[in-house]
C-alpha positions as MATLAB code, in Angstrom:
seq = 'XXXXXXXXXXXXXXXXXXXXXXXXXXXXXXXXXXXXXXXXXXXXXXXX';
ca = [
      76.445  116.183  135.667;
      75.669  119.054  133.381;
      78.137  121.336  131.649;
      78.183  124.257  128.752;
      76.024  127.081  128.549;
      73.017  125.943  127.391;
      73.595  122.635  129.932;
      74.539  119.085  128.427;
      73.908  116.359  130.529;
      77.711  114.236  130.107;
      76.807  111.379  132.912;
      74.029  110.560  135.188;
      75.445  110.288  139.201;
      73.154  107.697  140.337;
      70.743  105.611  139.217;
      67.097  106.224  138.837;
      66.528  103.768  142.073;
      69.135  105.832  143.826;
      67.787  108.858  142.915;
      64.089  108.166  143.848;
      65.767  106.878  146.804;
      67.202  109.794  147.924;
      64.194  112.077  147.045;
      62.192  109.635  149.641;
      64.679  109.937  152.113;
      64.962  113.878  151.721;
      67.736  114.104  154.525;
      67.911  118.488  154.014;
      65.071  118.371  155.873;
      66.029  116.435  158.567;
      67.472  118.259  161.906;
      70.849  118.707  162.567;
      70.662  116.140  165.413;
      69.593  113.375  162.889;
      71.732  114.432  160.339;
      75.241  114.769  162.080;
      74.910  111.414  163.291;
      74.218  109.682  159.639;
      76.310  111.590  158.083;
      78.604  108.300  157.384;
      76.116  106.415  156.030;
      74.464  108.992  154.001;
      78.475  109.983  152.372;
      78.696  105.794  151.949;
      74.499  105.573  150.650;
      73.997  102.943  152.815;
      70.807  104.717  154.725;
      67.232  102.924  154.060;
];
């Protein structure tokens, strides 16, 4: 999370695993038919 003008990083959301995680999953470019349907397990993280 970032705040102030200029930005200050005050926390980090997830952890670098999690992060490059996500990146490899890239879900925004899945279709709506994939992603309406995962949508649970992406809120919860639990998607490999």
């Amino acid at each position: 999370m970032e705040v102030g003008n200029p930005g200050q990083v005050i926390r980090i959301r997830f952890s670098a695993n999690e992060g490059a995680g996500l990146l490899d999953l890239a879900w925004w470019d899945w279709p709506d038919e994939k992603v309406h349907p995962a949508r649970h397990a992406l809120m919860a993280m639990i998607v490999k």
